[in-house]
C-alpha positions as CSV (number, residue, x, y, z in Angstrom):
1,X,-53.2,-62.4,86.8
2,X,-55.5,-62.3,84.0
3,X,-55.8,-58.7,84.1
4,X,-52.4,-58.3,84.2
5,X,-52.1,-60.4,81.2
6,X,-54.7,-58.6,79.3
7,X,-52.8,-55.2,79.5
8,X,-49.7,-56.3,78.5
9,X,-50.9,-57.6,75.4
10,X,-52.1,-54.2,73.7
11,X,-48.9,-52.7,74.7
12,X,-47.1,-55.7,72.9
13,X,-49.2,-55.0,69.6
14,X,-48.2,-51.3,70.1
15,X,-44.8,-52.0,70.1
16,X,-45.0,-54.0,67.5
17,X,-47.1,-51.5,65.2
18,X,-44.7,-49.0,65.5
19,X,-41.3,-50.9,64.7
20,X,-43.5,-51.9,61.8
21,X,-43.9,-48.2,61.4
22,X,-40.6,-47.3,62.2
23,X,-39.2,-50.3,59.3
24,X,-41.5,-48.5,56.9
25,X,-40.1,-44.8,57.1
26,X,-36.6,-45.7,57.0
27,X,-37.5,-47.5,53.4
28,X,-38.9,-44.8,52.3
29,X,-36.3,-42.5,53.7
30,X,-33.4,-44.4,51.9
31,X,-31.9,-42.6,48.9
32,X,-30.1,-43.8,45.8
33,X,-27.0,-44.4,45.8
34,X,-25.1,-41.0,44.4
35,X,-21.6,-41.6,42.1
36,X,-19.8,-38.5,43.8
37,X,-16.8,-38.9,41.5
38,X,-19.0,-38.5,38.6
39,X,-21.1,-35.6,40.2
40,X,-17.6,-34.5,40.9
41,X,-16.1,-34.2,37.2
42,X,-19.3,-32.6,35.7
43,X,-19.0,-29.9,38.2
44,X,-15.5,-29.5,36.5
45,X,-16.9,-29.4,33.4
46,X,-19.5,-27.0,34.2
47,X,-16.9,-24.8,36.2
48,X,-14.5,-25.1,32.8
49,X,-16.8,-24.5,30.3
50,X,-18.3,-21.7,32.7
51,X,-14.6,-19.8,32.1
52,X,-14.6,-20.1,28.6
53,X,-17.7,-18.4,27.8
54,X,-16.2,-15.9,30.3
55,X,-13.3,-15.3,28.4
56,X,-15.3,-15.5,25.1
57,X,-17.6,-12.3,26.6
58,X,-14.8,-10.3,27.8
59,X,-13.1,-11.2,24.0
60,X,-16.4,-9.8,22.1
61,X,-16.0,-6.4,24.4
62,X,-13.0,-5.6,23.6
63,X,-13.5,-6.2,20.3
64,X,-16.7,-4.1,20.9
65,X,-14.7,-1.3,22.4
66,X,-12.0,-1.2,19.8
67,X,-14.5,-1.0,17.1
68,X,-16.4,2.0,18.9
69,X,-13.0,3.4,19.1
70,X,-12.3,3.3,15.5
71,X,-15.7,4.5,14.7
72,X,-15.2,7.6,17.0
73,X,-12.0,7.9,15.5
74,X,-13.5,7.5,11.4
75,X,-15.9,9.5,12.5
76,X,-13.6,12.6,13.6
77,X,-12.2,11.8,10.7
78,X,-15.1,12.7,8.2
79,X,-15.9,15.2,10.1
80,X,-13.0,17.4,9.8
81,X,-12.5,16.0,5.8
82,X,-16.0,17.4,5.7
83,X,-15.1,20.9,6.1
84,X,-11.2,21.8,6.0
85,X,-10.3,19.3,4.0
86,X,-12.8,19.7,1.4
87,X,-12.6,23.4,1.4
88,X,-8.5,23.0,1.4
89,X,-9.5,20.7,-1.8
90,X,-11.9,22.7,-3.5
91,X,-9.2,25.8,-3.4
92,X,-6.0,23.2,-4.5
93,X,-8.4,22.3,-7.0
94,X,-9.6,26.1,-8.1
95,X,-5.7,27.2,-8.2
96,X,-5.7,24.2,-10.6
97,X,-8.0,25.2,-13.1
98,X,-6.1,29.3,-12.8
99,X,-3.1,27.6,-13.6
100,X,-4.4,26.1,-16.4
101,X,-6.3,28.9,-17.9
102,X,-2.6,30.9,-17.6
103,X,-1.1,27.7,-19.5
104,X,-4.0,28.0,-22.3
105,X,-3.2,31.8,-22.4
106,X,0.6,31.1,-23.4
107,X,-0.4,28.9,-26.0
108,X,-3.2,30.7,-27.7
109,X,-0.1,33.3,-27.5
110,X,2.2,30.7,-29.2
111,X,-0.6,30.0,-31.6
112,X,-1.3,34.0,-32.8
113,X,2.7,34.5,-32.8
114,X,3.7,34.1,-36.2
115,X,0.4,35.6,-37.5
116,X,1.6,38.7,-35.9
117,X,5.0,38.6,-37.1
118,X,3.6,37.8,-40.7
119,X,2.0,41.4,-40.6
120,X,5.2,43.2,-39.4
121,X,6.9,41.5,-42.5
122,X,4.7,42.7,-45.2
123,X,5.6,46.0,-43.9
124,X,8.5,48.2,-45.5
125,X,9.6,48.6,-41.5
126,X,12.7,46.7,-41.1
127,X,12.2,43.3,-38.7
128,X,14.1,41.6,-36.8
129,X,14.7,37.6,-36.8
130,X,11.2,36.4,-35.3
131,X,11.1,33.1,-33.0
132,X,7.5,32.2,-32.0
133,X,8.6,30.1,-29.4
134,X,11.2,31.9,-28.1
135,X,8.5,34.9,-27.8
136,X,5.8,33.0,-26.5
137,X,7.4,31.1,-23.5
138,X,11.1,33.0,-22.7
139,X,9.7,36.5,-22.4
140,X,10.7,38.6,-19.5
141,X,6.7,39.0,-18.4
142,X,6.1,35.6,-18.6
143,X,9.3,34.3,-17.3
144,X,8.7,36.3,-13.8
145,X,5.2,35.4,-13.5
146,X,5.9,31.8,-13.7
147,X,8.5,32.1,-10.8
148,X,5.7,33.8,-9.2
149,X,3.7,30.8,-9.9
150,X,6.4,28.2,-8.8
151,X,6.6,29.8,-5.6
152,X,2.8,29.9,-5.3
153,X,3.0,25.7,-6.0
154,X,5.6,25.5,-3.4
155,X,3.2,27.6,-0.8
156,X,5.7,30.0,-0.4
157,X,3.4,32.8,-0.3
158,X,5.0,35.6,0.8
159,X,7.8,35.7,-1.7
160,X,5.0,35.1,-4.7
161,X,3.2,38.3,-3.7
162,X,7.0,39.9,-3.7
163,X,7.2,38.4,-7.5
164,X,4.0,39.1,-8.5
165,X,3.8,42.4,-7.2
166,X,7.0,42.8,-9.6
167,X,5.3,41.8,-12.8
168,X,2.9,44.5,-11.9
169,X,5.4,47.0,-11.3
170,X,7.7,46.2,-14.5
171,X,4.6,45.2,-17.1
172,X,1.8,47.5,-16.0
173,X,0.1,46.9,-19.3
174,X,1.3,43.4,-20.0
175,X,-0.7,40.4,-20.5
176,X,0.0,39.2,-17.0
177,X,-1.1,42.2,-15.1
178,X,-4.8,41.0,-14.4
179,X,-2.9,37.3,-13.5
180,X,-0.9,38.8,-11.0
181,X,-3.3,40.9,-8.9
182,X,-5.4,37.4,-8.9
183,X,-2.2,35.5,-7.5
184,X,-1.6,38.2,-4.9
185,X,-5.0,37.9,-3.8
186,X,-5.0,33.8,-3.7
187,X,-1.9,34.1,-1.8
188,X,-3.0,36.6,0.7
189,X,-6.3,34.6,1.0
190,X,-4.1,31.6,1.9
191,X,-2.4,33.4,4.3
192,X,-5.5,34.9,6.4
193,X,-4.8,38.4,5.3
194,X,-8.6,38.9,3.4
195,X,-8.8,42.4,3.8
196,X,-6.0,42.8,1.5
197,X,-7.1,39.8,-0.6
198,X,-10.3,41.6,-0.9
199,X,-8.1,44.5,-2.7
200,X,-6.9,42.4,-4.7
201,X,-9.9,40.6,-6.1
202,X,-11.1,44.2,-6.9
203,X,-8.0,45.4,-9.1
204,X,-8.8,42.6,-11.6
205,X,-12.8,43.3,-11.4
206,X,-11.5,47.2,-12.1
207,X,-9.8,45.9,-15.0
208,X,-11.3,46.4,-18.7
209,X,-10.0,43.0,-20.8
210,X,-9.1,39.7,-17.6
211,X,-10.0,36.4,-18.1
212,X,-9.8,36.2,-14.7
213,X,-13.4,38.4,-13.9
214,X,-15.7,35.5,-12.9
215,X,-12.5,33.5,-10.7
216,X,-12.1,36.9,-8.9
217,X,-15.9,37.4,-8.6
218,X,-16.1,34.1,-6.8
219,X,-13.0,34.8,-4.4
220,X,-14.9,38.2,-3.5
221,X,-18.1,36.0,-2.0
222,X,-15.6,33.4,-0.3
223,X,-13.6,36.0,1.4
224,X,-16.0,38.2,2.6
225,X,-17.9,34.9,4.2
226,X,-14.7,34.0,5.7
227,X,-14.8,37.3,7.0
228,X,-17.8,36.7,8.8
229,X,-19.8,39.7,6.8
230,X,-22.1,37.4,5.2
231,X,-24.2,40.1,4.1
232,X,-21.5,41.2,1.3
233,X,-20.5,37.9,0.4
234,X,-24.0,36.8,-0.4
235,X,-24.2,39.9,-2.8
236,X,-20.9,39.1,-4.2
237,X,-21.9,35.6,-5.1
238,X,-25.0,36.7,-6.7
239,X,-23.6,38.9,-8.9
240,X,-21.1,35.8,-10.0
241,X,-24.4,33.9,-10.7
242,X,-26.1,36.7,-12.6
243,X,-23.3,38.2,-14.7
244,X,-21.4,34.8,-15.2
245,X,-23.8,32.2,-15.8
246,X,-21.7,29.9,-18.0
247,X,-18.9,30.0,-15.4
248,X,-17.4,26.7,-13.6
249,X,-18.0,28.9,-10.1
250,X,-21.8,29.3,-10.6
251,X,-22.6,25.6,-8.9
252,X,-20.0,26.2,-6.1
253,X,-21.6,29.7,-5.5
254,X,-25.3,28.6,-4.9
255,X,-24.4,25.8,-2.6
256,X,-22.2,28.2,-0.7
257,X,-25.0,30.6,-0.6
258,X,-27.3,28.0,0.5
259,X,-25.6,27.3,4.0
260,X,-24.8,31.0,4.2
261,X,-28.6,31.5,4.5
């Protein structure tokens, strides 16, 4: 009896330890209490403000892609303004300055009129009545080479080689002549026909009084570069920069020479 007694009591302490035990873990097992509707509506926060920045990325590249698009596009842009256009320009703004050397050529004629017609009336010759104005600006020359000129201005090229090629034929010693073989080489030029433009340039370099020498000289170089024979055009241009030194071409002929080389 008393050995049965003392083996029960150990296993009675064991049993004992071990709830003891057992109460133990499950305190330290027990978690906080968790507030699942707030856990709940900061997830939808999260989630919500998750989607905005979304949309505020995909926003910023499209806005990236439109502006690469109009930079591609600026770009093309300046790129073909950097060659056609500006060459296009350069020639509107050439034909220009022609136009108004031919305008200071009718008025230095306006101007030197009535001294002319003072010297045929101290003659004993017989004269007739003398209008400077009428002589200057409603002559037959000059009336035909300014159509040739408005149709020129309204890019109708083909009819102002027809009209210039008429002042040559009906003034072949007027003041005009050297003006029109110019014309009809600016128009040809504009047209793509430079072998006959070429021609053209040479008539009014063949010519022994032109104001139009160094302008011709200049269209000689540009032509035969837009020919492709490079080679002629850079000898062309040279001779612009070494016989015409003074002229308004000179600066547009070395930086043409310099990307020819």
């Amino acid at each position: 009896m008393i050995k049965k007694c003392v083996l029960v009591l150990p296993a009675v302490f064991l049993m004992i330890g071990c709830a003891a035990q057992t109460k133990q873990l499950e305190n330290e097992a027990l978690l906080p209490e968790i507030d699942v509707v707030q856990v709940k509506e900061n997830s939808d926060q999260a989630l919500k403000l998750s989607q905005e920045i979304r949309l505020d990325v995909d926003a910023l590249n499209t806005k990236l892609t439109e502006n690469d698009n109009k930079l591609t596009i600026l770009s093309e842009e300046v790129s073909s303004v950097s060659t056609a256009k500006i060459e296009e320009l350069e020639n509107r703004i050439s034909l220009l300055i022609e136009a108004f050397k031919d305008m200071q050529a009718q008025i230095k004629t306006f101007e030197t009129a009535p001294l002319r017609a003072q010297k045929s009336a101290s003659s004993n010759a017989p004269v007739a009545t003398f209008s400077p104005a009428n002589q200057a600006f409603s002559s037959p020359e000059i009336d035909l080479y300014n159509t040739g000129l408005r149709a020129f201005n309204d890019r109708n090229y083909k009819e102002a080689i027809k009209i210039f090629t008429d002042v040559i034929a009906r003034f072949p010693s007027g003041d005009y002549t050297d003006n029109a073989h110019f014309w009809i080489g600016e128009s040809n030029f504009t047209l793509g026909e430079f072998s006959s433009a070429v021609k053209s340039y040479e008539k009014v370099l063949a010519m022994k009084t032109t104001s139009k020498s160094d302008d011709a000289q200049f269209k000689l170089g540009v032509t035969y570069n837009k020919m492709g024979q490079q080679t002629l055009a850079r000898q062309e241009l040279e001779k612009l920069i070494n016989r015409y030194p003074s002229s308004e071409y000179v600066a547009r002929a070395k930086k043409l020479l310099d990307e020819i080389r």
